[in-house]
C-alpha positions in Angstrom: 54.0 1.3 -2.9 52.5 3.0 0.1 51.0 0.2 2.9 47.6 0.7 4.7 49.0 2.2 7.6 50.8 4.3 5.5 47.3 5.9 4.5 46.2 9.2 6.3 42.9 8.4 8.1 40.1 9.9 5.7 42.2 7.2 3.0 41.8 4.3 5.2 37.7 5.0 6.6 37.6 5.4 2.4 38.5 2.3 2.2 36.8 0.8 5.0 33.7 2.2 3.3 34.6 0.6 0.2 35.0 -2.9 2.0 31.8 -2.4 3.4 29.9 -1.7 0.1 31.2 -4.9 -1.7 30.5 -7.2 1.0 26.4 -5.3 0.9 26.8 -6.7 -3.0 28.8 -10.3 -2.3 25.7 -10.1 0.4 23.0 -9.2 -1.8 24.2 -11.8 -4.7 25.1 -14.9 -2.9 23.9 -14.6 0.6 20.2 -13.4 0.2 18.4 -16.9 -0.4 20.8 -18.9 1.9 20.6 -16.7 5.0 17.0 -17.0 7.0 14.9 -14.0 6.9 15.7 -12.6 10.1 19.4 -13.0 10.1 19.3 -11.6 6.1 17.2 -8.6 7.9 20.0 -8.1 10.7 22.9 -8.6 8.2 21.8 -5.7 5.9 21.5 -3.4 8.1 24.3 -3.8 10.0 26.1 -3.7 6.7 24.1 -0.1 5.5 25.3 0.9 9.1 28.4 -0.1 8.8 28.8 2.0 5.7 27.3 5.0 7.1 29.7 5.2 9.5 32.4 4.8 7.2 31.5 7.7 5.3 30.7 9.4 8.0 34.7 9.3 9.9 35.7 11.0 6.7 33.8 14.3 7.8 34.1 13.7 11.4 38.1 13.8 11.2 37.2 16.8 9.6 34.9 18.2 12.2 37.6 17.2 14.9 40.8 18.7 13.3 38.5 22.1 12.5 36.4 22.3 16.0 39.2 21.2 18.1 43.2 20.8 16.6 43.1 24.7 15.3 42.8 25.6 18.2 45.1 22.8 20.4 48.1 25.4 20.0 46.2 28.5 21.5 46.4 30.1 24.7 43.2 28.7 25.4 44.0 25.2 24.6 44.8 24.4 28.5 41.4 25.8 29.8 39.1 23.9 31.7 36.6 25.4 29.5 38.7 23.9 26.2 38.7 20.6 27.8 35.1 20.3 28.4 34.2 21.8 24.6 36.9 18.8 23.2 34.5 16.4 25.5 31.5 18.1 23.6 32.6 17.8 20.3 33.3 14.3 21.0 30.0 13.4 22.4 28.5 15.1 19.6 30.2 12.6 16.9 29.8 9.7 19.0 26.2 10.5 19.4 25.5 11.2 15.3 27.3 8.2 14.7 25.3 5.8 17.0 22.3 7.4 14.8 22.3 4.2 12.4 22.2 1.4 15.3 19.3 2.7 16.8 17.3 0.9 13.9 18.9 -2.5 15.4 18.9 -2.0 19.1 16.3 1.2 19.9 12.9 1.0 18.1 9.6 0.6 20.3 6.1 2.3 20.8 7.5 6.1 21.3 10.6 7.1 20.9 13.6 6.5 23.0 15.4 9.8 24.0 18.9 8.6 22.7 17.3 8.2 19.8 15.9 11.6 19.5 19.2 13.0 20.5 21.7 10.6 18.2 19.4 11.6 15.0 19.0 15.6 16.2 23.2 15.5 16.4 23.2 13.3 12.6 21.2 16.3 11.3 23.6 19.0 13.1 26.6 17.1 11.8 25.2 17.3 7.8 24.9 21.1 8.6 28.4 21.7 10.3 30.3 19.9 7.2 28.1 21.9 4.9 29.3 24.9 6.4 32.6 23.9 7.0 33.1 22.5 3.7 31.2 26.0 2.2 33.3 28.6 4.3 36.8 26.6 3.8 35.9 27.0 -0.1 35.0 31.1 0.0 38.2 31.5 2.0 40.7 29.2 -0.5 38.9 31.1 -2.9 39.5 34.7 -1.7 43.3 33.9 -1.0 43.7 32.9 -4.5 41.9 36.0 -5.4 43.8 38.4 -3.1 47.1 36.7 -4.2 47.8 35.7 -0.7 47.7 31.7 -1.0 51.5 31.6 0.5 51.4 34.3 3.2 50.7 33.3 6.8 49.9 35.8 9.0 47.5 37.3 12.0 45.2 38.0 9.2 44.9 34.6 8.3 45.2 32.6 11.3 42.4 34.9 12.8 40.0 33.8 9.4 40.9 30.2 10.1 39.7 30.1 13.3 36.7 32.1 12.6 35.7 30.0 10.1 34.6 27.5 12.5 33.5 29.5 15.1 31.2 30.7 12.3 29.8 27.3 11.1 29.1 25.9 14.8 27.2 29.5 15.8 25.0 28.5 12.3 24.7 25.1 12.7 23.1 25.7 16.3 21.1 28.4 14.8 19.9 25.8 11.8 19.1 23.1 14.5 16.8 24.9 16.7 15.0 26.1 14.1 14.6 22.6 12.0 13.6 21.3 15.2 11.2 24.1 16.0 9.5 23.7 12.2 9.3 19.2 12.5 8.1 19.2 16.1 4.9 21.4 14.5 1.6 19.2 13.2 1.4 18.3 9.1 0.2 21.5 7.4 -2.9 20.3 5.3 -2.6 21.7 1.8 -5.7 21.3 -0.2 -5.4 20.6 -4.3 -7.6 20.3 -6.6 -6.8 18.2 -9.7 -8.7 18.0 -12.9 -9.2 14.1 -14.0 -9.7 13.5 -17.5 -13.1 10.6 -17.9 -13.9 10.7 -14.0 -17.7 10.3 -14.1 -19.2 13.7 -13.2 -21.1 11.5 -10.2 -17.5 11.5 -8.6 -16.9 15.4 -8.9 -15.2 16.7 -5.8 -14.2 13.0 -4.8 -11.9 13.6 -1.9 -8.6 11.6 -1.5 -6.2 12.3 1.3 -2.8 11.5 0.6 -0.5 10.2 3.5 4.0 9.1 2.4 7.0 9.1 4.1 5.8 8.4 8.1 8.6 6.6 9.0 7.7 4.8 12.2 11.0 3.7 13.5 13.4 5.6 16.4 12.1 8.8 16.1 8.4 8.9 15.0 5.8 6.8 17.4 2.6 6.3 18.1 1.4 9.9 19.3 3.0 11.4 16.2 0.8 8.6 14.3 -2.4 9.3 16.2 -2.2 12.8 15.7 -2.1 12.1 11.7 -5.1 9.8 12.1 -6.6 12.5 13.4 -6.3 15.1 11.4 -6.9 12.8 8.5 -10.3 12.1 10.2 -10.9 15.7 10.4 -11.3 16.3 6.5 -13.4 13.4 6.4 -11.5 11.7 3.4 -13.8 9.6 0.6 -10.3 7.3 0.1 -7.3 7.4 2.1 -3.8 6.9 0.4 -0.7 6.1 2.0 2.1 6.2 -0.7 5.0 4.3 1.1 7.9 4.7 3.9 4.9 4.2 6.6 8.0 2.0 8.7 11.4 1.6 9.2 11.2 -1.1 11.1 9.7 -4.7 11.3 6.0 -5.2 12.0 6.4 -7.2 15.4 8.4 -4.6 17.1 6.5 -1.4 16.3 2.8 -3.3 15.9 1.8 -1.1 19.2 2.7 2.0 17.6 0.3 1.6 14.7 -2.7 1.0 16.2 -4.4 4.5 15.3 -4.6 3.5 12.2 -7.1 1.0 12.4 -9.4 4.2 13.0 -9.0 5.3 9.3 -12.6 4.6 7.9 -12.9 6.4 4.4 -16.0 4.8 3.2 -14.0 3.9 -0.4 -11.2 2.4 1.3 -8.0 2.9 2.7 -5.1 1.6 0.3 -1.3 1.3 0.7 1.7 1.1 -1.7 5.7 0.0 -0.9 8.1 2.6 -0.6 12.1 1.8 -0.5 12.3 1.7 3.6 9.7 -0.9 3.8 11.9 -3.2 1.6 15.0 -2.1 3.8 13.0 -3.6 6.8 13.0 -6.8 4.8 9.6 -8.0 6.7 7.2 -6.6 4.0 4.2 -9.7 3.8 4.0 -8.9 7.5 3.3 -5.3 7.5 0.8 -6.6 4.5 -0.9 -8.7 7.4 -0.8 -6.2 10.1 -2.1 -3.4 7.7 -5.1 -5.6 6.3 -6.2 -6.4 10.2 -6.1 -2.2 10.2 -8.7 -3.2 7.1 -6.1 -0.9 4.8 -5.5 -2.4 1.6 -2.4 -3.3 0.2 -1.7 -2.8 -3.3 0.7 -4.8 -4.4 1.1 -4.7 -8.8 -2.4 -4.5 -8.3 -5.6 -2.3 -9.0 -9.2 -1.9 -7.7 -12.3 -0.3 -8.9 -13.6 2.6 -7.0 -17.5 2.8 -7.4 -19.4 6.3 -7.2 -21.4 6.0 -4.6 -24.3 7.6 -6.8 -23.8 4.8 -9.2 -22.8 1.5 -9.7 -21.7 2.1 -13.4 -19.6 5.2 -12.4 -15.5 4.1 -11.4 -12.1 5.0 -11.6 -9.5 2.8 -11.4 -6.8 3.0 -8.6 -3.7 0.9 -9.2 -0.3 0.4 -6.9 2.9 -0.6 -8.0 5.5 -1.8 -5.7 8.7 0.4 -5.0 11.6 -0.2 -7.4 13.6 -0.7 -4.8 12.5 -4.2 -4.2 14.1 -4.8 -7.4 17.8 -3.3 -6.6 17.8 -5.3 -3.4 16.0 -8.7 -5.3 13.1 -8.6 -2.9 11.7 -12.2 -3.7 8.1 -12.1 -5.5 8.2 -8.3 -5.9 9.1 -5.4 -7.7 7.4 -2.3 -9.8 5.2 -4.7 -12.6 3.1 -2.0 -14.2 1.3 -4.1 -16.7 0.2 -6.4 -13.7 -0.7 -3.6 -11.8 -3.0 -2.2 -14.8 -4.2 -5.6 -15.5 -8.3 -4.3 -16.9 -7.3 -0.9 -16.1 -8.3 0.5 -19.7 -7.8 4.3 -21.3 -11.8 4.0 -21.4 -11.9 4.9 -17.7 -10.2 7.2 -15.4 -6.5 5.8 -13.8 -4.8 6.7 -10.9 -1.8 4.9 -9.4 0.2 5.2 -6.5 4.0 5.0 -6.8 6.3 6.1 -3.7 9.2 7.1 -5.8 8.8 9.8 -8.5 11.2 8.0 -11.0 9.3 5.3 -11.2 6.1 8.1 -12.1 8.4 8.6 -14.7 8.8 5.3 -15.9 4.9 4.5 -15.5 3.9 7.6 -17.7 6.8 6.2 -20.6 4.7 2.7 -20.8 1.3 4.2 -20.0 0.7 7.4 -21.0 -3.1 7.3 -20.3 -2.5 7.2 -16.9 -4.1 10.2 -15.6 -3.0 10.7 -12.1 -0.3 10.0 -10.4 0.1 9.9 -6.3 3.7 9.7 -4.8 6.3 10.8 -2.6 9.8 10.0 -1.3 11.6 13.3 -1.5 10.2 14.6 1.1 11.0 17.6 -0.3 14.6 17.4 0.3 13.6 17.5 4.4 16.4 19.8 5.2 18.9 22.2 3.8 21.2 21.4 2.3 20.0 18.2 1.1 17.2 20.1 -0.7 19.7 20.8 -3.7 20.4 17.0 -4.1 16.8 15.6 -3.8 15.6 18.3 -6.6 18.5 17.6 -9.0 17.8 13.6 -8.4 13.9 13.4 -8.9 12.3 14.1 -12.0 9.1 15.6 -10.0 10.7 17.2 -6.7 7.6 18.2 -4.7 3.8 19.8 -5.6 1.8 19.4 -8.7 3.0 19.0 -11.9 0.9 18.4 -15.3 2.5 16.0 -17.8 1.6 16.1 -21.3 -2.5 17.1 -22.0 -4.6 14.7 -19.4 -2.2 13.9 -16.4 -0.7 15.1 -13.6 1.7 14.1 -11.2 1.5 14.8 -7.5 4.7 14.8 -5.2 4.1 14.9 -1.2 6.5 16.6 1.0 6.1 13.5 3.5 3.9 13.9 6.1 6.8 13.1 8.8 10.9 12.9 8.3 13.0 10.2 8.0 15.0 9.6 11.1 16.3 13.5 11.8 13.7 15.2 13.6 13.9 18.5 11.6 13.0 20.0 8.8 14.8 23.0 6.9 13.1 24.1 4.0 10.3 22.1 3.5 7.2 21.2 5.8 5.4 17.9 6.6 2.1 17.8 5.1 -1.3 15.9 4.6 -2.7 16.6 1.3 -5.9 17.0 0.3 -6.8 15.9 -3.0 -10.1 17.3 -4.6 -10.5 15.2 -8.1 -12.7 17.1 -10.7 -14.4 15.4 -13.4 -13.7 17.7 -16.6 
């Protein structure tokens, strides 16, 4: 039987990984209502750290033995020049690595630089092992083609060490240009939605719709102001922000969300959980710090919007909270439709917010009548190439989409990123919502 330290190194950070994960579910069982609320809060995300990293030494070994051991037996290999690029690669690992801890140890008003450069390298690194991974497969798959899988020869050894050579000239190229396209301000894309039984007084009612912000180490306040802003600038009936507004607690960040106590839609500003604020674990007091904003938190629960032509003229808006409350046994929360919809009949218009397109899904299954529905949480994959795995795993991916005869279902891009300050694929966005009575 082989031994641990018998175990090549990808084996053992498997395992590592694997340790991790179980003590996140011994944690999550057993530990949740004994631990106090801010040790609980440090404790799981150390633990989601932890196991990040884990995963993570599997593709950095990887990274090493294809950036740096190919080419330890080459002429080059005693250069100065080869010395510094081993120190690079190094730093470069180190630093997408450290990504994770800067939730514990590096969240404030702005953004730290380390930050900024720990989550640009985490975004790099995704890219490299794409293209390492992607380039290793064509070329195993051209020497079983040509017949050549047991010759070694200049031909070969030449393709091997082009291969990376290859990946890191379009990894940088990738970068710059995901950082170029998330550094630029929320494109505002305007849509108009027909909604069946909105009262004609409330035709070309104007909601702006606002997910995935993610104040935390790399998003601030200037990035927030500027959204407030913009939002400002369209001049919004209600405002809608559809979850992942923080990744961190409300204490530490509190500065940083300031500008939006300017939102002043004259029907309200609401608010709905996405999965990050649950990972926060501090979500009554962002409820507290958002209602001082006057933003409204809707939490399994609904509220009439009047037309301000006439008093016997509403909609209702309803908010469920995000299902991940329930994976991670938030206390006194999870997605509770029917308590959301309490006096929320088919006789009047419904819209509801839900961050995460699944639980769309599951809403349209009980409720059918619902006519629109507001969410986000893809963020339309963010970046190539996890753009494949967030389309495969959403049932709405991003955009409009009509369900059945009276509904729709509308999926914002985000209008910031989550942690990696690029975007590849996809673009940021505030969306305008223009709701027509039929």
């Amino acid at each position: 039987m082989i031994s641990f330290k018998q175990l090549p190194l990808e084996a053992k950070a498997a395992v590592a990984a694997g340790v991790v994960f179980f003590s996140m579910m011994l944690s999550r069982s057993y530990l949740a209502e004994k631990l106090d609320l801010g040790t609980w809060r440090w404790l799981l995300r150390l633990q989601m750290a932890l196991f990040a990293n884990a995963l993570m030494l599997i593709g950095s070994l990887h990274v090493w033995r294809s950036t740096v051991t190919t080419f330890s037996r080459s002429s080059a290999a005693s250069s100065f020049c080869f010395v510094l690029w081993k120190i690079a690669v190094f730093m470069f690992l180190a630093l997408a690595h450290s990504s994770f801890f800067t939730l514990l140890f590096l969240v404030a008003e702005e953004p730290y630089f380390f930050s900024l450069a720990a989550y640009t390298c985490l975004g790099a690194y995704i890219i490299l092992i794409f293209f390492l991974f992607t380039l290793g497969s064509v070329e195993q798959a051209y020497k079983f083609l040509a017949g050549r899988g047991a010759k070694a020869g200049t031909g070969n050894k030449n393709r091997t060490a082009m291969k990376p050579v290859l990946a890191v000239m379009l990894t940088v190229v990738l970068t710059v240009v995901g950082l170029l396209n998330a550094s630029r301000p929320p494109t505002v894309n305007s849509v108009e939605v027909p909604v069946h039984k909105l009262p004609s007084t409330m035709n070309n009612l104007k909601v702006v719709l606002l997910s995935d912000i993610h104040l935390g180490p790399t998003v601030g306040k200037t990035k927030l102001a500027m959204i407030v802003r913009m939002v400002k600038a369209l001049k919004p009936d209600i405002t809608v922000i559809v979850g992942d507004l923080t990744d961190s607690e409300a204490e530490i960040i509190r500065p940083a969300v300031e500008p939006l106590g300017e939102l002043n839609s004259p029907l309200g500003t609401y608010f709905v959980t996405g999965n990050h604020e649950y990972y926060t674990s501090d979500v009554s007091n962002w409820f507290e710090l958002l209602k001082s904003f006057n933003i409204q938190p809707l939490h399994n629960e609904n509220v009439k919007i009047v037309s301000p032509k006439s008093t016997d003229d509403w909609f209702c808006l309803a908010g469920v909270d995000d299902i991940e409350a329930d994976v991670l046994r938030y206390s006194g929360h999870g997605m509770d439709l029917k308590k959301a919809l309490r006096d929320c009949s088919s006789e009047h218009a419904i819209v509801l917010l839900a961050h995460q397109p699944i639980a769309a899904k599951w809403a349209l299954q009980e409720r059918p009548d619902i006519n629109l529905i507001l969410s986000g949480h893809t963020h339309g994959g963010q970046m190539f190439p996890l753009n494949a795995g967030a389309y495969f795993l959403n049932p709405f991916f991003v955009g409009l989409y009509k369900v059945g005869q009276n509904t729709f279902v509308y999926v914002s891009p985000g209008t910031m990123y989550f942690g990696i300050p690029m975007r590849l694929g996809s673009r940021a966005e505030i969306t305008e919502i223009i709701l027509r009575s039929p």
